[in-house]
C-alpha positions in Angstrom: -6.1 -11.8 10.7 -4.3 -11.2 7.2 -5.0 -7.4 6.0 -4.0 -6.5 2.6 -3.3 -3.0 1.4 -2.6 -1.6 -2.5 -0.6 1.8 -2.1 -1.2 3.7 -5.7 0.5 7.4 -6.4 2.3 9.3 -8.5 6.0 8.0 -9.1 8.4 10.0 -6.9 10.0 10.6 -3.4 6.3 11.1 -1.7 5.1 7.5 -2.6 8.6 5.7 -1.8 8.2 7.9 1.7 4.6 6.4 2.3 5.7 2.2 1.0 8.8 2.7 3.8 6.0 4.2 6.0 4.0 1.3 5.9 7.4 -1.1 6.5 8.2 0.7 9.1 4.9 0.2 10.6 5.3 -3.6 10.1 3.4 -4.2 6.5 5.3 -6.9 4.0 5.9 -6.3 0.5 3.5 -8.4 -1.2 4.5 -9.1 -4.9 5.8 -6.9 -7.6 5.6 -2.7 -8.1 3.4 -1.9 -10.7 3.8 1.0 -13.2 1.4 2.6 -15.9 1.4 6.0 -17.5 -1.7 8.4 -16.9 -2.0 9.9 -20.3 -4.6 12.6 -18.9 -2.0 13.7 -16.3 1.2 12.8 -17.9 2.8 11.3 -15.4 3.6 7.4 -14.0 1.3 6.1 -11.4 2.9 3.2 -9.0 1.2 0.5 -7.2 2.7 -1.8 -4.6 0.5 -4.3 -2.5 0.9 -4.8 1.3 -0.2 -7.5 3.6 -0.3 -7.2 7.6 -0.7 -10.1 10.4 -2.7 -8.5 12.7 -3.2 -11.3 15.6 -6.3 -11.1 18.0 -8.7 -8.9 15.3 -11.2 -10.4 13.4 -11.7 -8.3 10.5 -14.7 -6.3 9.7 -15.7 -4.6 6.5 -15.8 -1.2 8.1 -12.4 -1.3 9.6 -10.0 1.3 8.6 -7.1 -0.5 7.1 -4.6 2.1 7.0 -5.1 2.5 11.4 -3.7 -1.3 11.8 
């Protein structure tokens, strides 16, 4: 099974740490980062996708994504 993740945050050390978290834990890089600028809180918010082969699950809707 092919799990897909999209990691959102504010732009600094804390959302680097959790993308080499999940790379470390065997999730891909799946395309480009994404920035944007959250007028109301001033700051940058990141995105990156994630994808995961999970072999011998079938996925479920009610699986937590983050556990695989």
């Amino acid at each position: 099974m092919q799990v897909y993740r999209y990691l959102t945050g504010k732009d600094d050390s804390a959302f680097c740490h959790r993308v080499t978290k999940a790379l470390n834990e065997g999730w891909q890089l799946y395309g480009s980062p994404t920035l944007t600028f959250d007028s109301t809180r001033g700051m940058v918010i990141c995105g990156q996708a994630i994808t995961k082969e999970v072999p011998d699950r079938d996925y479920d809707p009610g699986m937590a994504l983050s556990e695989l």
